[in-house]
C-alpha positions in Angstrom: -7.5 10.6 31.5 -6.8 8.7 28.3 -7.9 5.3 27.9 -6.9 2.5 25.0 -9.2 -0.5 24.9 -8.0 -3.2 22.8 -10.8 -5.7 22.2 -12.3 -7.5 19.2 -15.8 -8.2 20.5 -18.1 -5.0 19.4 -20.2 -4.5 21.9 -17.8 -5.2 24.5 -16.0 -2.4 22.8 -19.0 -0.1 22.5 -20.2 -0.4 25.8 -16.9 -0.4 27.8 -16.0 2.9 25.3 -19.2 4.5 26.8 -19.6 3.9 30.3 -16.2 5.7 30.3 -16.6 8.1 28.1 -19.7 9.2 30.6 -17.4 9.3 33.5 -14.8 12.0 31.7 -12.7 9.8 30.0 -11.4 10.4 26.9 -11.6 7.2 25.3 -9.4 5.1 21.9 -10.7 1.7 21.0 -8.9 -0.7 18.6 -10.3 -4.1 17.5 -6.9 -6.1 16.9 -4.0 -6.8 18.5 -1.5 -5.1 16.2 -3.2 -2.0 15.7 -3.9 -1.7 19.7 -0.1 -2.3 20.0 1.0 0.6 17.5 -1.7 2.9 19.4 -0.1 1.7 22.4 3.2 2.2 21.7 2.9 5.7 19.8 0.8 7.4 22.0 0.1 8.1 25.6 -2.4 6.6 27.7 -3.3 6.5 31.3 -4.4 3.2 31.1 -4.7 0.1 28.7 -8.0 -2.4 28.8 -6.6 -5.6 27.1 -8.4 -8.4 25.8 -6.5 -11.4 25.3 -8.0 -13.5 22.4 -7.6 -10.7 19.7 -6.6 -10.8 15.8 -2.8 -10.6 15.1 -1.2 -10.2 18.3 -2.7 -11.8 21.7 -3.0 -9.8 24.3 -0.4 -11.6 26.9 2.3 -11.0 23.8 1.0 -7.2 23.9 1.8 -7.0 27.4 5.3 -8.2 27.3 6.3 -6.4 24.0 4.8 -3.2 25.8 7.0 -4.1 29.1 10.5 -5.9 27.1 10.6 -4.1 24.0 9.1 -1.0 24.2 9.5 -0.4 28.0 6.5 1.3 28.4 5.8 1.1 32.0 1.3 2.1 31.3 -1.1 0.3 33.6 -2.7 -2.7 32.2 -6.1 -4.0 33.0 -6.4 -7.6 31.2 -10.6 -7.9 30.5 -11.3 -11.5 29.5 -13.0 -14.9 29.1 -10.1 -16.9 30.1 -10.8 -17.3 33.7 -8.0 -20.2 34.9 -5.4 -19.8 37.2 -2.8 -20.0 34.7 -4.0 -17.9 32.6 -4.2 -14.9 35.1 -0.9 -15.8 36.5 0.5 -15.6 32.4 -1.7 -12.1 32.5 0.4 -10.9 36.1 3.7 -12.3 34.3 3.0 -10.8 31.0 3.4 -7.6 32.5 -0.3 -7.1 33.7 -1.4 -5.0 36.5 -5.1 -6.0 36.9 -7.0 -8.8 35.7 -10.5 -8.8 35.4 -12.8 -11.7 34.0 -16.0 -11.7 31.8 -18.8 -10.9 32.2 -18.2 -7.8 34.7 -19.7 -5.0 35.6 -18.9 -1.6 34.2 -18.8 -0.5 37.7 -16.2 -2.5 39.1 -14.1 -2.2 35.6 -14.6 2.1 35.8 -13.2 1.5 40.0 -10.0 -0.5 38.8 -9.8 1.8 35.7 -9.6 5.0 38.4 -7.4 3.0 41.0 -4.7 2.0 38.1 -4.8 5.4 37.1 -4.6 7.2 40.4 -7.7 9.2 39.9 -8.9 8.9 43.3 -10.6 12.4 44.5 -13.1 12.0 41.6 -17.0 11.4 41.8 -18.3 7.8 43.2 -18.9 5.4 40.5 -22.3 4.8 41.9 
């Protein structure tokens, strides 16, 4: 399983990138929006952990340029502060297939991560 996290915030980065990378994941990380939306578009993921306030692009525009323009049909799991109704309503209209809020736990993110990615008979996230 390949994973893209798109997220400006270091350590969010770092220790998102790790707790997967223990599970078996094999894990890309960029820390803007356009470079996460070339990775996005040019190579091929399992799944896509999106921020939403990032550098260059936002992360609901990366969403709908991956879904309208590009077509590319990967899951999306929005990760963010925003936590509004609107804002996870533009997430689900965007194009996005989970939305999850900070802070979280890198449990819960790892069991979405596996469901959006159909990776059920695996080991318990425990």
């Amino acid at each position: 399983m390949h994973v893209l996290i798109i997220e400006d915030n270091q350590d969010t980065a770092t220790s998102v990138n790790e707790f997967l990378k223990a599970l078996g994941y094999t894990v890309d990380v960029a820390n803007n929006g356009i470079t996460g939306l070339q990775l996005a578009i040019t190579k091929n993921y399992s799944v896509i952990i999106l921020d939403l306030n990032l550098p260059g692009i936002d992360g609901f525009e990366i969403c709908r340029q991956l879904r309208q323009t590009a077509r590319r049909q990967i899951p999306v799991l929005m990760l963010t502060a925003k936590t509004s109704l609107e804002n996870k309503l533009e997430g689900f209209n965007s194009g996005a297939d989970d939305y999850l809020t900070k802070p979280f736990s890198l449990r819960e993110l790892a069991a979405r991560v596996r469901l959006l990615t159909g990776y059920i008979n695996c080991t318990p996230i425990l």
